[in-house]
SELO-248291 format. One record per residue (C-alpha): residue number from 1; residue in one letter; x, y, z. Coordinates in nm, 2 decimals, padded with zeros to 4 digits. Example, Ala and Ser with C-alpha at 12.3 -4.5 7.8 and 13.67 -1.06 7.14 Angstrom:
<nodes>
NODE  1  A  01.23  -00.45  00.78
NODE  2  S  01.37  -00.11  00.71
</nodes>
This chain:
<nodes>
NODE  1  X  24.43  -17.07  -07.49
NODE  2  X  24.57  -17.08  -07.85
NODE  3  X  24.79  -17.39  -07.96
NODE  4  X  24.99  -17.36  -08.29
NODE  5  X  25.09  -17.70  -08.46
NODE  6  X  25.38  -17.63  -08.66
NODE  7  X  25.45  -17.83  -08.95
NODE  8  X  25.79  -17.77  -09.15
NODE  9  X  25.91  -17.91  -09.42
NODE  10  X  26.26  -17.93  -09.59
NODE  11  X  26.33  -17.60  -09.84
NODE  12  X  26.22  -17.31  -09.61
NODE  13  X  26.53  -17.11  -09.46
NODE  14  X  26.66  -17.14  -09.12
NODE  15  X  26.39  -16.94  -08.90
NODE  16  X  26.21  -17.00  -08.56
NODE  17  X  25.97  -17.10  -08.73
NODE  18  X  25.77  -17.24  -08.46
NODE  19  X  25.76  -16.85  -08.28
NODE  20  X  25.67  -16.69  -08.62
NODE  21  X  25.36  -16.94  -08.66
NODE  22  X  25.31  -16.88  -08.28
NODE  23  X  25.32  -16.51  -08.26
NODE  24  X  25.12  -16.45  -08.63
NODE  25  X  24.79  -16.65  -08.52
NODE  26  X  24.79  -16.51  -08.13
NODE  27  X  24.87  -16.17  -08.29
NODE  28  X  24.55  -16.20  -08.57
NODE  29  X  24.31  -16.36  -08.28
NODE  30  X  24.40  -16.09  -08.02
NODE  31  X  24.28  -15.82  -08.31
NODE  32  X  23.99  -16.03  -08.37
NODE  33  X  23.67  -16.04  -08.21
NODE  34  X  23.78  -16.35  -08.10
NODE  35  X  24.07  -16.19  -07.88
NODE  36  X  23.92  -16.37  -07.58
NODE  37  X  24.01  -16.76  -07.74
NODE  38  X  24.36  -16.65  -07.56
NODE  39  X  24.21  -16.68  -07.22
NODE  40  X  23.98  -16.91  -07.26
NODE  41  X  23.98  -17.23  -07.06
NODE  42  X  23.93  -17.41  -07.39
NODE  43  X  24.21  -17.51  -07.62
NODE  44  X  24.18  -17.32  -07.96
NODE  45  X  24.39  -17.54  -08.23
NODE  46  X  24.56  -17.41  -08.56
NODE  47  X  24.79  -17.60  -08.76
NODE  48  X  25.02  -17.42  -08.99
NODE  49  X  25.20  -17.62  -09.25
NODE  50  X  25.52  -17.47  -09.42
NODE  51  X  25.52  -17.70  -09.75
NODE  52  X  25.61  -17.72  -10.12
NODE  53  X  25.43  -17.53  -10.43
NODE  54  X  25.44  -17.88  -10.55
NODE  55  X  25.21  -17.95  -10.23
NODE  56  X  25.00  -17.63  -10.27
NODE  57  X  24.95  -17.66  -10.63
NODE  58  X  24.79  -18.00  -10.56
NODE  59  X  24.56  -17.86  -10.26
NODE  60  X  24.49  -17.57  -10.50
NODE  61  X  24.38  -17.79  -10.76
NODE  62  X  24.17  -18.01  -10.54
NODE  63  X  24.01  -17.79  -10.33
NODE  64  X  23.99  -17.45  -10.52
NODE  65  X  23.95  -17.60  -10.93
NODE  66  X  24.28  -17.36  -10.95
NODE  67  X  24.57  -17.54  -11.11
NODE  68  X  24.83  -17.35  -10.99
NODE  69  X  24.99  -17.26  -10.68
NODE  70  X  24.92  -17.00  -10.45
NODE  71  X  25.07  -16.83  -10.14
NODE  72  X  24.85  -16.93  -09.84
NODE  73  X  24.58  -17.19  -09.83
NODE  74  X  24.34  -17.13  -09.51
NODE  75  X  24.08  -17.49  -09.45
NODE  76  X  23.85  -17.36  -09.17
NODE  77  X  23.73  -17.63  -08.94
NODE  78  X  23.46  -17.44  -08.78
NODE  79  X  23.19  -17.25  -08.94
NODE  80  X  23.17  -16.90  -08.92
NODE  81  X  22.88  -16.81  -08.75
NODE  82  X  22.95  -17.10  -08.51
NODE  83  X  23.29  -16.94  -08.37
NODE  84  X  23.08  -16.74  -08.12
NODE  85  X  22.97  -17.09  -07.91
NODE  86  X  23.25  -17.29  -07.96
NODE  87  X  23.38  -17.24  -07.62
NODE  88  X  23.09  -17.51  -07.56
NODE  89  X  23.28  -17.83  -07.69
NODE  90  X  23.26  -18.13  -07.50
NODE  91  X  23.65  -18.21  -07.48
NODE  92  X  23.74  -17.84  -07.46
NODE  93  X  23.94  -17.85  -07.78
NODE  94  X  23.84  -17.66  -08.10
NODE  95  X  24.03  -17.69  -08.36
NODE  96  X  23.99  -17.41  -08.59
NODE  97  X  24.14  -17.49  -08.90
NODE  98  X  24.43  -17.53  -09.12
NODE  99  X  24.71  -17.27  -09.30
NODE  100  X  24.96  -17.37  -09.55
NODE  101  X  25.20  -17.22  -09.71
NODE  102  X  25.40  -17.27  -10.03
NODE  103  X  25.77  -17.22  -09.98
NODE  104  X  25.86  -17.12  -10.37
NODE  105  X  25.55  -16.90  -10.38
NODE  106  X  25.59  -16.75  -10.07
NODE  107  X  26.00  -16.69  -10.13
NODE  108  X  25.93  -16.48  -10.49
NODE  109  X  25.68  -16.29  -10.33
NODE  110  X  25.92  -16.21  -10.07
NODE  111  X  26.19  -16.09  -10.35
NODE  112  X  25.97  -15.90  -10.52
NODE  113  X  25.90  -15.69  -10.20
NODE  114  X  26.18  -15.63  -10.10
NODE  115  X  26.13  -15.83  -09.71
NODE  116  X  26.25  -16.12  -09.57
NODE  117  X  26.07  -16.47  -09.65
NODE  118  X  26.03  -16.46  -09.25
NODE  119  X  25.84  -16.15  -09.29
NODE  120  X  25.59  -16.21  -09.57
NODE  121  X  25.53  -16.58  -09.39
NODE  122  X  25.39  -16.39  -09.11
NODE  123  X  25.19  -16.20  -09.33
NODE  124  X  25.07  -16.48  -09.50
NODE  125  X  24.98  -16.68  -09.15
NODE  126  X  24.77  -16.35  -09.03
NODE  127  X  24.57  -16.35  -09.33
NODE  128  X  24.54  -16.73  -09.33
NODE  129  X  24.44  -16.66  -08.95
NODE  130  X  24.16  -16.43  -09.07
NODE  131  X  24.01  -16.66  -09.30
NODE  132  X  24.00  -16.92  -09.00
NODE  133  X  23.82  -16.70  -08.84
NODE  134  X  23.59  -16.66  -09.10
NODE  135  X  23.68  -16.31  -09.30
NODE  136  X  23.74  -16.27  -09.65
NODE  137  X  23.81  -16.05  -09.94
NODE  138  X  23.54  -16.17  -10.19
NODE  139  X  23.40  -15.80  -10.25
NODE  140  X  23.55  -15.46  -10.14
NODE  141  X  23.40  -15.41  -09.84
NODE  142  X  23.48  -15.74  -09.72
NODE  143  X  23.89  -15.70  -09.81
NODE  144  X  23.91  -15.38  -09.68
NODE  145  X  23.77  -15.45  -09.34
NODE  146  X  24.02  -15.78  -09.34
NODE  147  X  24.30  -15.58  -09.49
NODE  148  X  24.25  -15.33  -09.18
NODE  149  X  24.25  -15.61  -08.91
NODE  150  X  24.57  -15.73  -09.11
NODE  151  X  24.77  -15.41  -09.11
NODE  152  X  24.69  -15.35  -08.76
NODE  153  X  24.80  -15.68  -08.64
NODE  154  X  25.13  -15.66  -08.86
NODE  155  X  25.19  -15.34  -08.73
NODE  156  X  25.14  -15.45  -08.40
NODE  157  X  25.44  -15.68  -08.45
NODE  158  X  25.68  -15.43  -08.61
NODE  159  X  25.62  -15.52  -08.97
NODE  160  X  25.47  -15.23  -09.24
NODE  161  X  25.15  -15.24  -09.42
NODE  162  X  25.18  -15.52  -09.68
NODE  163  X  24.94  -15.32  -09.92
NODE  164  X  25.11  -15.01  -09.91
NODE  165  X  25.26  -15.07  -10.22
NODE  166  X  24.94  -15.09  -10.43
NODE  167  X  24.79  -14.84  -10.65
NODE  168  X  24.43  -14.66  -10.51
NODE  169  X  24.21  -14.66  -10.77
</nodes>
């Protein structure tokens, strides 16, 4: 089973925010390997947090020597090559990590494309989904096989391929 802890601060626009979180991680998971956390007896934990840059900037800085903000932040709780066994937990909880997302950041990004802040926040959660679950996008092959899970997952949910818009080089 997949449990979404939503937490929303003042600044973001009036939303459900609490279904977008919801339906972003169960919608990355299910086109996962991992699609079967959603039946599993144990409780699968993600906690998105809707925040300030302000907030993000300082995580950034902390966490990532960046000192700037940045869309999505993604803290993985459980390794990666551990996700396969963590149905073995002694509580039957497993929480797999954190997301958070800057609210100026995320709104710009929005303008410039054209889409609702709504929208690019559940893009945002998928990817930060992904990284949970322990993809990446350090080298090519790793961002285009993340990319693909991420465009089929949006699409599964109505919304266009965030990357359309780029250049092939």
């Amino acid at each position: 089973m997949i449990e979404v802890a939503l937490l929303h601060e003042d600044g973001w626009p009036g939303a459900d925010w609490e279904l977008i979180a919801q339906r972003a991680v169960s919608t990355a998971i299910a086109h996962s390997p991992y699609a079967a956390f959603a039946s599993d007896a144990t409780l699968y934990e993600v906690a998105v947090k809707l925040t300030s840059n302000e907030e993000v900037h300082a995580l950034n800085r902390a966490y990532r020597d960046k000192d700037k903000p940045t869309n999505v932040l993604s803290f993985p709780m459980v390794q990666d090559d551990l996700l396969e066994v963590t149905a073995n937990t002694d509580d039957g909880e497993v929480l797999l990590g954190d997301i958070v997302l800057a609210e100026g950041v995320c709104a710009a990004e929005a303008a410039e494309k054209g889409i609702s802040i709504a929208d690019h926040a559940t893009h945002l959660i998928v990817h930060g989904t992904f990284h949970l679950l322990g993809y990446d996008h350090m080298d090519d092959n790793e961002a285009e096989a993340m990319e693909a899970l991420e465009i089929a997952a949006l699409a599964s949910l109505g919304l266009a391929d965030p990357y359309g818009d780029r250049e092939d080089i």
